[in-house]
matplotlib code that plots the C-alpha trace (Angstrom):
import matplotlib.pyplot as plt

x = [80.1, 82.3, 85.6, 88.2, 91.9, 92.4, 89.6, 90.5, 94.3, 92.7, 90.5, 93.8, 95.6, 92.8, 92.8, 96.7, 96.7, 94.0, 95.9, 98.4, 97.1, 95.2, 98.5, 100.2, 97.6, 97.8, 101.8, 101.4, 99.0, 101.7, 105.1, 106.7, 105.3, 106.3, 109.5, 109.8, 108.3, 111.0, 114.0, 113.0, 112.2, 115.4, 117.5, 115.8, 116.4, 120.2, 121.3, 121.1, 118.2, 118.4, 115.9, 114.9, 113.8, 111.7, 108.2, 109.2, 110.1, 107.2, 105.0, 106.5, 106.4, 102.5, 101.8, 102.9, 101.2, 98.1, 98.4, 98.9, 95.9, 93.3, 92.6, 92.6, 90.6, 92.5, 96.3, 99.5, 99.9, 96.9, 98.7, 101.9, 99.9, 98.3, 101.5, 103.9, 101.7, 103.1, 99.5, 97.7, 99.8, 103.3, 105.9, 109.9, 110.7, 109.3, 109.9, 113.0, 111.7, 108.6, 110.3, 112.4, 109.0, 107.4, 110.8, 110.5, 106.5, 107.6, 109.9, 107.4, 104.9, 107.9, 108.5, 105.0, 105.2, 107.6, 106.4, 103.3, 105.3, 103.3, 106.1, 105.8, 108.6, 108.5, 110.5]
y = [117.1, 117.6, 119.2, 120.6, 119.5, 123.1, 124.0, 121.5, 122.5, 125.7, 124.8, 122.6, 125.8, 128.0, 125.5, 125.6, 129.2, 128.6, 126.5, 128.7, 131.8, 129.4, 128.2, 132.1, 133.3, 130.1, 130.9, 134.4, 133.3, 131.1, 132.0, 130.2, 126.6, 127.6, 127.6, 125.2, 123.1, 124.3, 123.6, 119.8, 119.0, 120.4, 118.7, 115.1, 115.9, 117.3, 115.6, 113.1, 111.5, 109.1, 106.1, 106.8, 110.3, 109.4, 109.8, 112.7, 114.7, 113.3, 114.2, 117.6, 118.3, 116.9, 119.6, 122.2, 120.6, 121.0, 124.3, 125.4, 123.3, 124.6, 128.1, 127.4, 125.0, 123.4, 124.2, 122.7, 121.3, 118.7, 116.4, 116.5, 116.2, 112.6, 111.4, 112.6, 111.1, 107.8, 107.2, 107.8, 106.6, 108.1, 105.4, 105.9, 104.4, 107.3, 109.9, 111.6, 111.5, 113.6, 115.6, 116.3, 116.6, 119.0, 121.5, 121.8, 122.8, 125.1, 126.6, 126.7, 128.7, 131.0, 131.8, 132.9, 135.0, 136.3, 136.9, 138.7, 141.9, 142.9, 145.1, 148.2, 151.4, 152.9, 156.8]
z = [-103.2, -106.3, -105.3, -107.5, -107.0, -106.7, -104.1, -102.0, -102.0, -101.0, -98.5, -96.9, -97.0, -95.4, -92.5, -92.3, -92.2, -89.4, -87.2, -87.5, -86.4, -83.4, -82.3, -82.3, -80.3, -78.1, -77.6, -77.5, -73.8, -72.7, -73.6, -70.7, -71.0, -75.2, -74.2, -72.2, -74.7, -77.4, -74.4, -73.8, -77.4, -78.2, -75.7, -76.4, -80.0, -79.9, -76.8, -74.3, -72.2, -69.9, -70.5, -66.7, -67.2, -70.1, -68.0, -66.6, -69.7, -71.7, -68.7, -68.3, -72.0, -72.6, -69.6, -71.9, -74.7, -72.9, -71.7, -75.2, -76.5, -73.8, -75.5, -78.7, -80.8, -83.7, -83.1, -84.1, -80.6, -80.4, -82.5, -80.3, -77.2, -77.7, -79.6, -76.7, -73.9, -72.6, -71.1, -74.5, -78.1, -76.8, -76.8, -76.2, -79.4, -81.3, -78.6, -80.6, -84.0, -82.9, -80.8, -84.0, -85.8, -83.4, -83.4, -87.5, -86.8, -84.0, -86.8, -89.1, -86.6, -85.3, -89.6, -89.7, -86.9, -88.4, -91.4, -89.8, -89.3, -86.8, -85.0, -84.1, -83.5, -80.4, -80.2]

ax = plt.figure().add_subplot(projection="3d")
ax.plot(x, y, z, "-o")
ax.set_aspect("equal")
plt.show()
């Protein structure tokens, strides 16, 4: 199969734009563990964590992770989930760059809903 440059920068974008709507509807199902997800990633980002709580937080953010893959086939999160897990590829040593990673995605998903404009006025 011959593929243009261009129809495969096309077909990267349709699957992006995929993902994305996979993941809104996914957060839009469970806003609580979202942002609960979005409190612990920022706090190991920004601020301190204890090496002794490391488990814990990665365990209590993976839950999230998981609740937010479950519905949905192909989101954002999937990625996050297996790199986050201490009992799967997640290590400590690259704990707060993807947490740092996973807070510019979760920017890049709350843009889109954004940009959705799917608000509505209520008299």
């Amino acid at each position: 199969m011959n593929l243009s440059p261009d129809s495969s920068l096309d077909e990267l974008r349709r699957r992006h734009e995929a993902a994305l709507a996979s993941s809104a509807r996914a957060v839009a199902r469970h806003r609580e563990a979202y942002g609960r997800l979005r409190r612990d990633a920022a706090q190991v980002a920004f601020g301190t964590l204890d090496i002794g709580a490391y488990h814990e937080t990665a365990a209590r953010m993976v839950g999230c992770l998981e609740l937010l893959c479950r519905p949905e086939a192909g989101t954002l999160f999937v990625f996050y989930r297996r790199a986050l897990d201490p009992r799967a590829e997640g290590h400590v040593r690259t704990f707060r760059p993807l947490c740092c990673d996973l807070l510019a995605t979760l920017a890049e998903l709350d843009r889109w809903r954004r940009d959705r404009g799917r608000l509505r006025r209520v008299k």
